[in-house]
C-alpha positions in Angstrom: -17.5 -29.5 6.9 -16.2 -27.3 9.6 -17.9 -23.9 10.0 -16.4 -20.2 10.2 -18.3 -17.2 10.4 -15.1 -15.1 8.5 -12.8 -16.4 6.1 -10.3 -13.6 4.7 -7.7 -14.8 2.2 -4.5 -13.2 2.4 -2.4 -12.0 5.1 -0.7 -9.0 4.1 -1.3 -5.6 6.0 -4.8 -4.6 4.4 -5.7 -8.6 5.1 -4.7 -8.1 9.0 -6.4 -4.8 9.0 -9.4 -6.3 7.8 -9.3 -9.3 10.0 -8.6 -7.4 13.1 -11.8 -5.2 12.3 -14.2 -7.9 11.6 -12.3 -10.1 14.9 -13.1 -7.1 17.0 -16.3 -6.2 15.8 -17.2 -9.8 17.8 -17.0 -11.8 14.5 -15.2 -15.3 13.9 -12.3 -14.6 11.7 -9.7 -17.1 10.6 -7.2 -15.7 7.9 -5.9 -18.1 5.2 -2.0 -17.0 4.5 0.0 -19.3 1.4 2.9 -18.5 2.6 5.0 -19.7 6.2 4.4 -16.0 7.5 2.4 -13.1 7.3 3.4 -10.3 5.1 6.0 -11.5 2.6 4.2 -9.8 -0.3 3.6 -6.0 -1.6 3.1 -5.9 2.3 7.1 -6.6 2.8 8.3 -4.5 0.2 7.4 -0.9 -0.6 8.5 2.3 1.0 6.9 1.9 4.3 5.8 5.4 4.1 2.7 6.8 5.9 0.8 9.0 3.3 -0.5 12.0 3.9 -3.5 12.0 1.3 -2.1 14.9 -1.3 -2.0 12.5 -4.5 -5.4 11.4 -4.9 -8.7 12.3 -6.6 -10.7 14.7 -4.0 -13.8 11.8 -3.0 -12.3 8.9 -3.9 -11.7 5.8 -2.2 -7.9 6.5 -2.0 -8.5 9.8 -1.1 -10.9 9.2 1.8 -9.2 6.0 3.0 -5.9 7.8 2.9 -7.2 10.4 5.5 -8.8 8.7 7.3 -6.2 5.9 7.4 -3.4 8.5 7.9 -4.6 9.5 11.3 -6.1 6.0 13.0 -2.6 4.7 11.8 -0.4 7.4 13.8 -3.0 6.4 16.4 -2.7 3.0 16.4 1.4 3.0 16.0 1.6 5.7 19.6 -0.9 3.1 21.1 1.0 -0.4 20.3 4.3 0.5 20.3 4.7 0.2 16.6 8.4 2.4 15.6 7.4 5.2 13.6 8.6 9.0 12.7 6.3 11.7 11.3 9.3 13.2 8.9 7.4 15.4 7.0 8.4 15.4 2.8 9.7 17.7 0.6 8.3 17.3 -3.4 10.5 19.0 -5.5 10.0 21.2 -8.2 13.5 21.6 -10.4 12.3 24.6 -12.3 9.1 27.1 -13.1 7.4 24.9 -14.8 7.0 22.6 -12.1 5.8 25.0 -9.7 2.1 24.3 -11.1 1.7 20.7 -10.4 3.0 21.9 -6.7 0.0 24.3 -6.6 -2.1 21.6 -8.1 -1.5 19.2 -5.5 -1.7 21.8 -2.7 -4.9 22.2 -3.4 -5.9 18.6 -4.3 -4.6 17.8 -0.6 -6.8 20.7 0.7 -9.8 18.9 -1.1 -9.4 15.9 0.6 -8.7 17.6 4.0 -4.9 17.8 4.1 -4.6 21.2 5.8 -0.9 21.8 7.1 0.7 21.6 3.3 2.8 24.5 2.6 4.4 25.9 -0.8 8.4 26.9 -0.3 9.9 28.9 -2.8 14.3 27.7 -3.4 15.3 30.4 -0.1 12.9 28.1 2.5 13.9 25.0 1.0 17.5 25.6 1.3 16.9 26.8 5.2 15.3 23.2 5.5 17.5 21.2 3.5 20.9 23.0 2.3 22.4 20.2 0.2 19.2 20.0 -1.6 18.4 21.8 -4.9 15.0 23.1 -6.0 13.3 25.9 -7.7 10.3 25.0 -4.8 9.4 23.0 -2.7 5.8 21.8 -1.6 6.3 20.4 2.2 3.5 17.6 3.7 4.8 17.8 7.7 2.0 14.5 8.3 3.9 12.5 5.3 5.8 10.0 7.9 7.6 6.2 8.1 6.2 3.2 9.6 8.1 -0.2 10.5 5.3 -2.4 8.2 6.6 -5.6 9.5 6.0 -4.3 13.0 2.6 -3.1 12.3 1.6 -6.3 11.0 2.7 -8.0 14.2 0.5 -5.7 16.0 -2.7 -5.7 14.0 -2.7 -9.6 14.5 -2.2 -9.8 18.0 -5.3 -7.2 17.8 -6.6 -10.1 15.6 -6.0 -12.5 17.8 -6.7 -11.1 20.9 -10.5 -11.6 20.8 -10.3 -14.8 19.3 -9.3 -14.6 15.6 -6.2 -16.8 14.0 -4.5 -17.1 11.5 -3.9 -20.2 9.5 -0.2 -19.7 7.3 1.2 -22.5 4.5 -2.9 -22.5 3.5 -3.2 -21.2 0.4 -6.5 -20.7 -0.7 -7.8 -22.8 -4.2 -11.3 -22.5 -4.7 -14.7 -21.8 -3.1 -18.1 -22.0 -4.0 -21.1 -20.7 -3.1 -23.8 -22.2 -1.3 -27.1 -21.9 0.7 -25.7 -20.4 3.6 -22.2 -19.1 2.4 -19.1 -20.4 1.2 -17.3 -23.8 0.9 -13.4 -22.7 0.7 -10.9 -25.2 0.1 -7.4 -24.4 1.4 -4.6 -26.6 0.2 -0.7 -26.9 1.5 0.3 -29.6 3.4 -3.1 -29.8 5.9 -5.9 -29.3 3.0 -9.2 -28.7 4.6 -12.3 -27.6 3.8 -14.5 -24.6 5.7 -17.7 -22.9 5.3 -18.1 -19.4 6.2 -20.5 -17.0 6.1 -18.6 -14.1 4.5 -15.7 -14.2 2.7 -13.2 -11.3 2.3 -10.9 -11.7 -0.9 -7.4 -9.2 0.4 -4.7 -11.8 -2.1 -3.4 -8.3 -2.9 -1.3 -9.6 -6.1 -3.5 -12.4 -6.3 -6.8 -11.1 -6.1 -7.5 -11.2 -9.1 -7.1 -14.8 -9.7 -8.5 -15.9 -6.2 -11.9 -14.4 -7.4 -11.8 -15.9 -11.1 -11.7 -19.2 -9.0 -14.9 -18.5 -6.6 -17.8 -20.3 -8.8 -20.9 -18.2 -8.9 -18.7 -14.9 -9.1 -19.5 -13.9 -12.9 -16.0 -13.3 -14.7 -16.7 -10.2 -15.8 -16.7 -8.7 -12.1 -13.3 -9.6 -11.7 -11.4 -7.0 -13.3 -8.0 -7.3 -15.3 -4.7 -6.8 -13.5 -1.5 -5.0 -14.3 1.4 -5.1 -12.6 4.0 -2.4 -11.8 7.6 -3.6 -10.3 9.1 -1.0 -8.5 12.9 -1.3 -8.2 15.1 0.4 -5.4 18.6 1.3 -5.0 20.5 1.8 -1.5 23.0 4.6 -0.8 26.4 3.8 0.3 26.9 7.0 2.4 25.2 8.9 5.0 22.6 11.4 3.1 22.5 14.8 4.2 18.4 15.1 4.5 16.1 14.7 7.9 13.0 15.0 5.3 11.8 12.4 2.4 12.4 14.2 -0.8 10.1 13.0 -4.0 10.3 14.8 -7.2 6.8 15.7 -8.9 4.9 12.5 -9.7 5.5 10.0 -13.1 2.7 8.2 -15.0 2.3 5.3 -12.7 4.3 6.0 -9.4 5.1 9.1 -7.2 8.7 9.4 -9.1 12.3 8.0 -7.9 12.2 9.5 -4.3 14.4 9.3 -1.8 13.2 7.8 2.0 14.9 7.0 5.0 14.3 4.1 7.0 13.7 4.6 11.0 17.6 3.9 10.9 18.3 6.8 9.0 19.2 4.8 6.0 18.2 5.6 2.8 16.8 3.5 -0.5 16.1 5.7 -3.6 12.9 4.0 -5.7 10.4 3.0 -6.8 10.3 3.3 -10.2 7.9 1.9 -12.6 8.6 -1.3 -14.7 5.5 -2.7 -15.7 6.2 -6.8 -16.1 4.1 -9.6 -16.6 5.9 -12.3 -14.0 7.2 -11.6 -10.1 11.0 -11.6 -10.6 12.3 -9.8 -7.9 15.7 -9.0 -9.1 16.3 -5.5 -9.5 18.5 -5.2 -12.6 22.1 -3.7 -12.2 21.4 -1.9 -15.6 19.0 0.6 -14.3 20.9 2.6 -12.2 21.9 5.0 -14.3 18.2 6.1 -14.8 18.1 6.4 -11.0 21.4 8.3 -11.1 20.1 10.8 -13.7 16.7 11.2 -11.7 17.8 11.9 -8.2 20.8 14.2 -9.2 18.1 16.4 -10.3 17.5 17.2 -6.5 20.5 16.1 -5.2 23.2 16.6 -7.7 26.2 15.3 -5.2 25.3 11.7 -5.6 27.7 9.5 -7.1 27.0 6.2 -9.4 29.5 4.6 -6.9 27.2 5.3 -4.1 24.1 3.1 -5.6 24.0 -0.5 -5.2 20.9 -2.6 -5.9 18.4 -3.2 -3.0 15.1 -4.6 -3.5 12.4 -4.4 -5.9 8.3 -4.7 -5.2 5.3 -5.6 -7.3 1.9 -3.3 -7.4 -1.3 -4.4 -8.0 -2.5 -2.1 -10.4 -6.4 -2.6 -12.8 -6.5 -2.4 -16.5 -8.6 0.9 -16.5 -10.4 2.1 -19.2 -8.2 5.1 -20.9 -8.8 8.4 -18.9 -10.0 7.1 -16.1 -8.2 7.5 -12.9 -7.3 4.4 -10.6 -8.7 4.0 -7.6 -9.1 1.0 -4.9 -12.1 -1.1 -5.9 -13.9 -2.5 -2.6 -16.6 -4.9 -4.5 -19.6 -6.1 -2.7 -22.5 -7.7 -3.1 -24.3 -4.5 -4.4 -22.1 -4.8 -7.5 -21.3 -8.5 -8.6 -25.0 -9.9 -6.8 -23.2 -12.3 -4.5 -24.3 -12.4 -0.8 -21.8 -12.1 1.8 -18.3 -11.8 -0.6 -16.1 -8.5 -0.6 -13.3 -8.4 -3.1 -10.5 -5.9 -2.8 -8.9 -4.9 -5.9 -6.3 -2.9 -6.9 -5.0 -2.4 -3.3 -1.5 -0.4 -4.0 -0.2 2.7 -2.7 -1.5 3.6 -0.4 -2.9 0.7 0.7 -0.1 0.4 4.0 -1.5 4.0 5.3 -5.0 3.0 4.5 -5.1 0.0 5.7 -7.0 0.6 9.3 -9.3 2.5 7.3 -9.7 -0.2 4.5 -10.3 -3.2 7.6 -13.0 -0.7 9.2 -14.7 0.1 5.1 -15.1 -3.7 4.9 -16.4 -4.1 8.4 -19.1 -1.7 8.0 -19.9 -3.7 4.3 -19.7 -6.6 6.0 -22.6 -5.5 8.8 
């Protein structure tokens, strides 16, 4: 049996990330991909927007990740070439009663070290965005947009640069543990068999079921997933905004918000349709939910000028009730196996974290 000293299964952003740490860190890394190229996944089909860090519990892993990820990624992107735009957002409150939860997540951000956030009442707003209406406003200048498929072309050839590789159309079936590691048995039309010392489990969507398939992993580490489809709309016209607009958050997802893409095109979503199989399809049906949720900030749009786009699948955890989500990063300290990280629960926002994520499991992994 050939020998590795890093297997990580999945190549989707948080999977590169990861790889490209451990790679340059001076370890052997070979990525196992099932699919013919690397991001097709949640990777491929979000908002592609670079979080600032305003939405999340103050010390957890989101929250810290976020941060940190927030800057090494503007970092990285100026450094590589990647096509980005630091936008800034607008989240909109649509009356007094909203105003609150603005307040709320001002300060949240401020907790978790988001300093430049700024609280407009309906006069500034309008000076910043005429055609949009709002009772407030609370503005993130550091919230930005990121080409993810260009990113991920960047973090491998950091991967590969020292040495790492990734292997695609190898999907990865089983391991088990052994003396010195892991015996992981990739399938597809080349099946093979490697050990490796450490093993990183990043299947984002599949993560769960890649570790119920690891023997000596005790099932009841490996945590119950949910999963949320978001589905987008595209706009016809030319929108009259320079900043991402995002009502105040929904149980589940960040609301119907509008982004722009680094073409100046806009897509209207995600929403939240929890679903139990990975169909795609975004139903014709549900845009007049979209219609009635975005005319609340920007009453001008028409049903005419909404057209299907593309729809997106988050990896979301069964948690307990009351208990607030967060990315779990599992090692050996919790589940008692030497030399396997799992990563579960990697959704938003995993794209903005993801430098921070590879350099978390690095550090683990030392």
């Amino acid at each position: 049996m050939d020998q590795v000293e890093c297997i990580v299964v999945g190549a989707g952003v948080v999977g590169l990330a990861v790889a490209r740490a451990l790679a340059r860190a001076g370890r052997e890394v070979i990525v196992l991909e099932a699919e013919t190229a690397i991001g097709t996944g949640t990777s491929a089909r979000n908002s592609e927007v670079i979080h600032a860090g305003i939405y999340y519990a103050p010390g957890s892993l989101k929250a810290q990740l976020c941060v940190a990820g927030r800057a090494a990624l503007y970092d990285f992107c100026a450094s590589h070439g990647v096509p980005h735009a630091r936008l800034g957002k607008l989240i909109v409150a649509n009356g007094p009663d909203e105003v609150a939860y603005l307040e709320k997540l001002q300060a949240t951000g401020h907790a978790n070290g988001v300093d430049d956030l700024r609280l407009l009442d309906a006069a500034e707003v309008h000076a910043l965005e005429p055609a949009l209406t709002a009772h407030a406003a609370l503005l993130s200048p550091s919230t930005g947009i990121v080409d993810s498929h260009g990113l991920m072309l960047a973090l491998q050839g950091d991967l590969e640069a020292p040495g790492g590789m990734v292997a695609l159309a190898a999907p990865f079936e089983r391991a088990e543990v052994t003396g010195t590691g892991f015996a992981v048995r990739a399938g597809g039309d080349n099946p093979l068999t490697l050990g490796c010392r450490l093993l990183v489990n990043s299947a984002g969507l599949d993560a769960t079921a890649v570790a119920a398939r690891i023997s000596g992993l005790d099932a009841r580490h490996v945590p119950t997933p949910r999963f949320a489809k978001g589905n987008y709309f595209t706009c016809a016209r030319k929108v009259p905004f320079r900043h991402l607009i995002y009502p105040v958050p929904e149980p589940g997802g960040l609301g119907t918000h509008l982004t722009l893409d680094l073409g100046g095109q806009a897509r209207f979503g995600p929403d939240v349709e929890w679903v139990e199989s990975r169909d795609y399809e975004v139903d014709p049906a549900r845009k007049g939910p979209f219609l009635a949720s975005i005319q609340r900030y920007w009453p001008q749009l028409r049903a005419e000028d909404l057209s299907p786009g593309y729809s997106g699948i988050r990896p979301k955890l069964d948690w307990p009730e009351g208990a607030t989500p967060d990315f779990v990063l599992q090692g050996a300290e919790t589940h008692g196996v030497a030399g396997l990280i799992n990563l579960f629960g990697i959704e938003s926002p995993g794209l903005t974290s993801c430098l921070a994520i590879g350099d978390r499991v690095a550090e683990l992994a030392s």
